[in-house]
N, C-alpha and C positions, 0 to 999 in steps of 0.2 A: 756816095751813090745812093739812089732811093731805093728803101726797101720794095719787092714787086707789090709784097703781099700786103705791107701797107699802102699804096699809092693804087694799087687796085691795077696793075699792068701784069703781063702774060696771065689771064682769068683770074686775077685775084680775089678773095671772097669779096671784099670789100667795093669791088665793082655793083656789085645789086643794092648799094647802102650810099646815094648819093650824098655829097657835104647840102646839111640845109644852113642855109645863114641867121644869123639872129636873127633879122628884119622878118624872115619867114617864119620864125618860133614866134615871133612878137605878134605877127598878125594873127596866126592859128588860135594864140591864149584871148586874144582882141575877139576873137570870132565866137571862141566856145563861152565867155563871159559874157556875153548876149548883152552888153552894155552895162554888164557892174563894174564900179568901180575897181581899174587896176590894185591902186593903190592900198583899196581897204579891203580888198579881198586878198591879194598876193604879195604884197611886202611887209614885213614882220618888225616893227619897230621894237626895239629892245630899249632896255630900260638903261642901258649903256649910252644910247645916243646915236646911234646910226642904224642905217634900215638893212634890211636882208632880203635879197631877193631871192625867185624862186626859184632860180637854178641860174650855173654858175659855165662859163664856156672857159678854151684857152685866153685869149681875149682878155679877160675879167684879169689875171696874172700878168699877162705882158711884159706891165712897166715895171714891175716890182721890181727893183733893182739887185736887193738883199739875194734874192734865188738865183743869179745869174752865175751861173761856177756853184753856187751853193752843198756843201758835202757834209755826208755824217761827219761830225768831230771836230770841223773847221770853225775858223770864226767867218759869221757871227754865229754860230753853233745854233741857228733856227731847226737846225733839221737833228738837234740833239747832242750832247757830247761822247756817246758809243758811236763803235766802227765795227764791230762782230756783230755786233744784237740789241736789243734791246732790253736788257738782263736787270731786274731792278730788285732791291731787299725788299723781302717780305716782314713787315715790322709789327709786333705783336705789341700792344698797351699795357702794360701790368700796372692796373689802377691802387692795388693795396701797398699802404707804407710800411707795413711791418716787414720787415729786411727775410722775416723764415717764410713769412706767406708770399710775398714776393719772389724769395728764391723756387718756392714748390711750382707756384706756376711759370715761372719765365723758364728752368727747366723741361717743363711739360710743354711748354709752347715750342723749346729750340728741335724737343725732339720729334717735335709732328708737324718741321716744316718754316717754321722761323728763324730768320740768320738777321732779325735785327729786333732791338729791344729798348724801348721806351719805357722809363724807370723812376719814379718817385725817389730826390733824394730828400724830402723834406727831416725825413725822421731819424736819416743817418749822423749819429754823433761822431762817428770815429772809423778807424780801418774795422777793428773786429766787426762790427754793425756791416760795414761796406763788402767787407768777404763774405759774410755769412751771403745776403743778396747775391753775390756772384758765384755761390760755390759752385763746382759740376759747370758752370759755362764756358765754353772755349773762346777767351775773350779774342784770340786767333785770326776765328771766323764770323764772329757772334759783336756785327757793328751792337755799342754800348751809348744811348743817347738818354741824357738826365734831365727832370725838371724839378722845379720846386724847390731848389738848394738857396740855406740860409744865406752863404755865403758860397760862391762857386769856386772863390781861392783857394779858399781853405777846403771845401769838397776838391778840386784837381789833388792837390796836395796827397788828400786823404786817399782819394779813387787810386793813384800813382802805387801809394802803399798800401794797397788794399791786393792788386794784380798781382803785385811781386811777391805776395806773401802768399798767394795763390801757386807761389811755381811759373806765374806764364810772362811774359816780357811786358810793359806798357807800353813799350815804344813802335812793338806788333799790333797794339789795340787801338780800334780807330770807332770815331762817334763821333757826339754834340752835347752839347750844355746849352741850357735852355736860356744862355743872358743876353737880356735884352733890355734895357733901358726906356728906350723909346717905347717899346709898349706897354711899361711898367708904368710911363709917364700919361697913357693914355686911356689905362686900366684906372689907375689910381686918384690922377689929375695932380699928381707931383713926383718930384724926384725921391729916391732913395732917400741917399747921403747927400743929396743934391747936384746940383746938374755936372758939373768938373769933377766932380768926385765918380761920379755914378758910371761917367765916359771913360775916364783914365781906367777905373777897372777894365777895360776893355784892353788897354794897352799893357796893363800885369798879366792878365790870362793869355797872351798871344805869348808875351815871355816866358811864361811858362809852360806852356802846352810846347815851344819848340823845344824846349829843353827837357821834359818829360814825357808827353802824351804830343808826338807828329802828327797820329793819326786824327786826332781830334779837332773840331771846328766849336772855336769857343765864342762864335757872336750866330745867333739867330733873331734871321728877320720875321715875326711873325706875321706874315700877310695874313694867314686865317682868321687871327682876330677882328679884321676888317667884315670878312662875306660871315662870322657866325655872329658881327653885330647886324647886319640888315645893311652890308655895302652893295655894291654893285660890281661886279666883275674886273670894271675901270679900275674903279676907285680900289678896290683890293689888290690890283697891278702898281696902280701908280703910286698909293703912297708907300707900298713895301720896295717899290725900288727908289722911292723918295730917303727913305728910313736907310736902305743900305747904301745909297750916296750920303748920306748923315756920317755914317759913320767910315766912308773910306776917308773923307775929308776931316775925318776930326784924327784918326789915324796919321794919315798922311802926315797932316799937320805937325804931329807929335813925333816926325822921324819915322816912321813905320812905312818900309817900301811897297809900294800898291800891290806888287805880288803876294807878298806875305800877308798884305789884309785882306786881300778878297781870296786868298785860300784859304782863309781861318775863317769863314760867313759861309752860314748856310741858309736859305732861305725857304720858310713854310708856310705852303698855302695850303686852302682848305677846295675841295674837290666835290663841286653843289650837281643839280639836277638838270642845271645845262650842258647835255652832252658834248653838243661840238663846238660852243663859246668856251666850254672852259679846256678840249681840246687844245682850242687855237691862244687860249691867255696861257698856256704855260710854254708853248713855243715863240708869243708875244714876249715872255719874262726875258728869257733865254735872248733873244736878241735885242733887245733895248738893253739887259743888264751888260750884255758884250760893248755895246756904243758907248756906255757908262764908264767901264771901266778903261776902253780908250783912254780915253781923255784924259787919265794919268799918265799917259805914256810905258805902261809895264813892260818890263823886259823878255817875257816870258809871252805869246799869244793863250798860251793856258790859263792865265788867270783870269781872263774874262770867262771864263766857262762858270755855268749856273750851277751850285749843286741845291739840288730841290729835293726836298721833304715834302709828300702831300698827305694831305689827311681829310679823310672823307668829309663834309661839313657837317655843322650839328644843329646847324640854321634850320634846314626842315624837316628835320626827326621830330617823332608823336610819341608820348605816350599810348593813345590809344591805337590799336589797329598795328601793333608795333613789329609785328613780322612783314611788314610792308617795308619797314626801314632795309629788312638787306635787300628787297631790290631794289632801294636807292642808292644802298651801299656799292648794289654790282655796277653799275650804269656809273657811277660816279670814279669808282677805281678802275674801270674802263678808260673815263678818260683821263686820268691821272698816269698809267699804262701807256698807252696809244700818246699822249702828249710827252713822255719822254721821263718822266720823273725817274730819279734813283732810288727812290726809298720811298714806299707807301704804308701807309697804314688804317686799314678799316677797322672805325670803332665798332663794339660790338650792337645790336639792334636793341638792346634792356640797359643802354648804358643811362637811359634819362628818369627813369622810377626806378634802380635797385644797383646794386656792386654785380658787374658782368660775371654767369657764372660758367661752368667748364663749356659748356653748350653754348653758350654765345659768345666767346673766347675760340672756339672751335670754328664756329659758320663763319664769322670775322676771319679767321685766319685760314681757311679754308676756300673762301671767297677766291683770293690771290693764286693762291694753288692752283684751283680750276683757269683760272684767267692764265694760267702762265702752262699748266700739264696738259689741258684739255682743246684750250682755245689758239694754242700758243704765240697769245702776245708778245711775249721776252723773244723769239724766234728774229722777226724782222727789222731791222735797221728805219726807224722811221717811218712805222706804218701809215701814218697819213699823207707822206710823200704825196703830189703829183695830184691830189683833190682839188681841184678847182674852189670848191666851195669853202674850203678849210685855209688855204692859203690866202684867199680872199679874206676869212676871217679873221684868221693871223694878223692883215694888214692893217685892217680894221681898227681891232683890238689894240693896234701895238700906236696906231695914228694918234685912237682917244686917247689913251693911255698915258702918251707921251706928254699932249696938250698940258691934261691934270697934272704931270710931272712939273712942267715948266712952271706951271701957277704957283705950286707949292715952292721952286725956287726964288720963284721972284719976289716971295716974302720972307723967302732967307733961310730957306733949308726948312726941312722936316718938324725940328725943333721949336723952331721959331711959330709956321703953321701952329701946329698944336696951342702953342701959347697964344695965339692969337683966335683960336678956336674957329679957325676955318676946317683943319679935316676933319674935326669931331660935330661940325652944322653939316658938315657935305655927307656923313656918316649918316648922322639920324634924322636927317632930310630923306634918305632913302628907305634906311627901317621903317619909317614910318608911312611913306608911299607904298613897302612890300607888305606890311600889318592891314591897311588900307585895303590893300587890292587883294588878301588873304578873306579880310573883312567881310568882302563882297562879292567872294568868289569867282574874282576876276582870273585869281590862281588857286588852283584847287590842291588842296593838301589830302588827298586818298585816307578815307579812315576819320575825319576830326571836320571838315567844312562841305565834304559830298560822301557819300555812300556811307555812313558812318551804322556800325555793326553794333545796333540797338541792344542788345544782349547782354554787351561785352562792360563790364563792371572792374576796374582801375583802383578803386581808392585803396584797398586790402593790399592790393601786389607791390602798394608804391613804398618805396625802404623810407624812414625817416633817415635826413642827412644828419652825421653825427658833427657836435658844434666842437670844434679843436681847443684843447685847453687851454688856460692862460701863458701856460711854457710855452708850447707850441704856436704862441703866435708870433710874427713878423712884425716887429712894431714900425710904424710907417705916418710919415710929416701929415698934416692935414690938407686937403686937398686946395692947390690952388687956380689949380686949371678946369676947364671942361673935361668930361668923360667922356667915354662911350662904353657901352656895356652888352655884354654878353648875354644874347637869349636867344631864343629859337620862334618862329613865326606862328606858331600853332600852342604859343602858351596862353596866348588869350580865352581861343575856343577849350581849351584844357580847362581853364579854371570854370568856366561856365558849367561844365560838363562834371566834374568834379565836386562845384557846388553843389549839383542835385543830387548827386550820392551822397554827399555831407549831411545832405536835409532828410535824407531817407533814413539815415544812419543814425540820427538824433530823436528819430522815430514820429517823421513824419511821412504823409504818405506822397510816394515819386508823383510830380504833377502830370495830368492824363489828360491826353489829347485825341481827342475822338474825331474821326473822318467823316461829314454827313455827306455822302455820297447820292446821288442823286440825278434823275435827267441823263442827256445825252452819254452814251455809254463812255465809247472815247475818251472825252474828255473829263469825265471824271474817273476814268479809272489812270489818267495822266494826272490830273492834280493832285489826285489821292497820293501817286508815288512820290510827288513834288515834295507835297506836306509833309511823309514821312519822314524825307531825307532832313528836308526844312529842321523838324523838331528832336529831330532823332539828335543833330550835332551838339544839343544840350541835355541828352540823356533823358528825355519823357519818355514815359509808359503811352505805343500810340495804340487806338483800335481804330484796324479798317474794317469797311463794311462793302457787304456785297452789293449794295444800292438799294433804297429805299422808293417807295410808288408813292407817297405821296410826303408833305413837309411834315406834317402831325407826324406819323410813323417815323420820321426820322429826329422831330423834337423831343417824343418820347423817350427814345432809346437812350437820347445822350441826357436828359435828362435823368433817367436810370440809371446809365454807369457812374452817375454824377461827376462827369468831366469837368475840368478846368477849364481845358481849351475845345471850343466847338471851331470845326475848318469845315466851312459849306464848300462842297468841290462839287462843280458843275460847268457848264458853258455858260460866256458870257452875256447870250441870248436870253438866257432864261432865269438867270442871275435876276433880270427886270422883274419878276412877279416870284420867286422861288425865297431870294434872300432876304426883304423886306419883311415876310413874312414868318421865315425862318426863325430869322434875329429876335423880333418883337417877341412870338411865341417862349425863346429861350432865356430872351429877358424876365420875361413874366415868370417861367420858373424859379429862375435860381440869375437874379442881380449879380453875382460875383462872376457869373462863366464868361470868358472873353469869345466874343464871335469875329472869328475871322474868312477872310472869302479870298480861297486859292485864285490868286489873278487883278488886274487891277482893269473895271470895266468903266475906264475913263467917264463918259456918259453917265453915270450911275453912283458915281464915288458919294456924293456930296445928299444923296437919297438916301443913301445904305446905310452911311453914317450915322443920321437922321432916325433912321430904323433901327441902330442897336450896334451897327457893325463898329468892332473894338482896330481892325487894322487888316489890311490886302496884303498878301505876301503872293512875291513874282520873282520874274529873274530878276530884276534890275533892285530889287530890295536887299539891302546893307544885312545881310546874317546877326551878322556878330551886335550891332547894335539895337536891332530886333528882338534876337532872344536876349541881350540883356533889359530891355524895358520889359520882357516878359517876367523874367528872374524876380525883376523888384515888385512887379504886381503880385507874384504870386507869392511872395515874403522868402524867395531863396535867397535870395541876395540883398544883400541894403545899400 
């Protein structure tokens, strides 16, 4: 029977709220666009491949077959594998290998609020080393997840006899080991021990984790590695579930029941600055990796359930401006939250110039708290339930997704791709469209390519990385594959910016770029802030001016501060008789100063030129290759 109150019968509210149809939303936005393009004004092309519109009705969901009956917990578990709530481990980093500094802070983290812990086993020799790291932890309640082990067999081994010696059960302690293979193959551009070798280990750890450590998930998929090389959302979905069909089929293969391999996998993605695509990619993961695991026939519907590891990404973290990073960090564990994840972990905002210290180890972990005490995320079952625009996305996400999957099958699994260096072209195809459009400000990085906090001086606070000694290293084949590698988008404009401290520091003087401000007020008091921002994201010393009455008076002055860089900001009007004579006047003083003219007055370029002018800076001007021809003119850079 229909509700009154929604059907709008015996006076229901919803009577004064007639249904409008799409058709009449379509003409209204047709009307108020006064004839601008739909298209380029209101659909959002993503760098994924498919478009987003500007709002989403029932309609839009409909067909979607996957949500029909769809329920927390069920397959295809889209809408998450909790049925109480949405309750996820709050997982703290403990960056330091020394097993006492390690144990002080993961201590100090469990007791202000962490019940998961992320652990350096690089450095561990033996059980004593592995207890000392876990002492005071209640491995109980205290999920234990490792990376960096020489050897992970011989770490389970050890971690086994390290718990017990503790007093607490192992087969109570539950976690992850960070082996992976196939990412190792993608890091490195070869195998371990080689490819049979490297796999089979996969088939010793699941033997022994059932017989020592249940709790434990000894294969990780890392998707992250994909979005912190410069992938795309897609490509970060599809080849991590490409990677973990690699290995249920080589398991499988080997005797190993698809239940027992895909509950020993856990999969980790990285949590970027697209709030509700990456919303919708981890409820995409969750039901593509449910359809995956189909397809073995499992006994059990539980073992197609996702267990997801997310972690903030490090893709567009700065150095400069770096308190910016936790509220990329909030927005990002947002949707790491709200998309379902079990187990999150926000790195701290100083992890990229220095070792995280109690204070950024604190906001990091503190971040989750609030999201879960304050906001209360963990509270509801599938908070994005029932969104029109996010289920659309889901669908989306999970269509392209699929596509990329299939390609990478048809050349014969995960493994085979990489060897033939299609994910690793599909990879740095993207990074380098993202570096590109970072380039040009097409995406703005807060802090480092727009608004950048002239002031703010880096080189001092940045820790040198310490170089691991010849024990401690991993000795490893030489490469025979393609790579892909690990950076962050905002290293480019970092080193620019960096360089001109470097040049200060060697005791030369910071190069200085002077505002000749002038004519129409307006608009030089907007070019003026243009230039700033322009020259600031490479660390120049700028001076603005309150506007000079005539060019003399304004040749003088920059001629006086003896700037580098002269930026004539005016209108483009008057650019015709203001800049020609500007330029020549500042040539005639001082030959080395570069004259530049905020704006590009088409009509005029090839005049101004002629007259002295060294280069036009506008929007449509490439930043980052701008100030580097600067750099090398002015001797910061070679």
């Amino acid at each position: 029977m229909d509700n009154p109150e929604k059907t709008g019968k015996n006076g229901g509210l919803l009577t004064e709220f007639p249904c409008v149809s799409t058709s009449e939303w379509e003409a209204k936005i047709t009307e108020d666009l006064k004839g601008a393009d739909y298209e380029k004004k209101l659909i959002w092309k993503t760098a994924e491949g498919f478009s987003i519109k500007p709002y989403y009705r029932a309609e839009d969901i409909a067909e979607l077959s996957y949500l029909s009956g769809a329920l927390p917990g069920k397959f295809p578990y889209v809408r998450g594998n909790k049925t109480a709530d949405n309750n996820w481990e709050v997982c703290q980093d403990i960056v330091p290998s020394s097993p006492e500094k390690a144990n002080e802070l993961a201590a100090d983290a469990c007791n202000k609020g962490a019940n998961a812990l992320m652990l350096n086993a690089r450095m561990l020799s033996g059980k004593t080393e592995t207890a000392v790291m876990l002492r005071g932890i209640n491995t109980d309640n205290t999920s234990l997840h490792f990376n960096s082990s020489k050897s992970y067999i011989e770490f389970l081994g050890t971690l086994t006899n390290a718990i017990s010696a503790l007093g607490n059960d192992p087969r109570k302690a539950k976690g992850s080991v960070d082996f992976d293979p196939i990412s190792y193959l993608l890091l490195k551009g070869n195998f371990h021990a080689g490819q049979e070798n490297d796999m089979l280990e996969a088939v010793d750890l699941i033997d022994l984790a059932e017989k020592e450590l249940p709790g434990f998930r000894v294969i990780t998929v890392n998707g992250q590695y994909f979005q912190n090389c410069g992938s795309t959302l897609v490509q970060e979905l599809a080849f991590a579930l490409a990677s973990g069909n690699e290995y249920l089929a080589f398991l499988t293969g080997k005797g190993i029941s698809v239940d027992k391999a895909a509950s020993r996998i856990v999969f980790s993605f990285a949590s970027g600055s697209n709030y509700f695509p990456e919303i919708a990619k981890l409820r995409a993961a969750r039901l593509l990796w449910a359809r995956i695991v189909e397809q073995y026939k499992p006994e059990h519907a539980a073992s197609a359930e996702m267990r997801l590891h997310v972690t903030t990404s490090n893709w567009n973290k700065t150095i400069y401006d770096p308190y910016v990073n936790i509220l990329r960090t909030t927005t990002e564990a947002m949707s790491a939250a709200i998309g379902g994840a079990d187990l999150i972990t926000v790195m701290p905002f100083d992890l990229d110039y220095k070792d995280p210290d109690d204070f950024s180890m604190r906001i990091a972990r503190n971040q989750q708290i609030i999201l879960k005490e304050e906001s209360s995320l963990d509270k509801v079952v599938d908070p994005s339930a029932g969104s029109y625009y996010i289920e659309s996305l889901t669908n989306a996400m999970a269509e392209a997704a699929w596509k990329l999957f299939l390609e990478v099958e048809d050349k014969g699994g995960m493994i085979e791709a990489i060897k033939a260096g299609f994910v690793q072209d599909k990879v740095n195809e993207s990074a380098a469209l993202r570096k590109a459009e970072i380039a040009s400000r097409r995406t703005i990085v807060l802090g480092t390519n727009q608004h950048p906090n002239a002031a703010e001086n880096m080189l001092l606070k940045i820790q040198a990385e310490e170089e691991d000694s010849e024990e401690n290293d991993i000795p490893g084949p030489a490469p025979r594959y393609k790579t892909i590698e690990v950076m962050r988008g905002a290293d480019a404009f970092e080193d620019l910016r960096l360089a001109t401290e470097i040049w200060e520091s060697e005791g030369n003087r910071r190069p200085h770029v002077f505002l000749f401000t002038i004519g129409n007020l307006a608009m030089r008091k907007a070019r003026a802030g243009f230039s700033s921002g322009f020259f600031g994201c490479a660390g120049y010393k700028i001076t603005d001016n309150a506007g000079f009455t005539s060019v003399e008076e304004g040749v003088n002055a920059a001629l006086q501060a003896e700037a580098d860089i002269v930026v004539l900001c005016s209108s483009d009007e008057e650019y015709a008789e203001l800049a020609p004579a500007a330029a020549k006047a500042l040539k005639a003083g001082n030959p080395e100063v570069q004259v530049v003219v905020a704006g590009y007055p088409k009509e005029l370029v090839d005049q101004l030129k002629a007259a002295g002018v060294d280069e036009f800076i506008h929007v449509r001007t490439n930043v980052f290759d701008t100030l580097y021809v600067f750099q090398q003119k002015l001797g910061v850079m070679l």
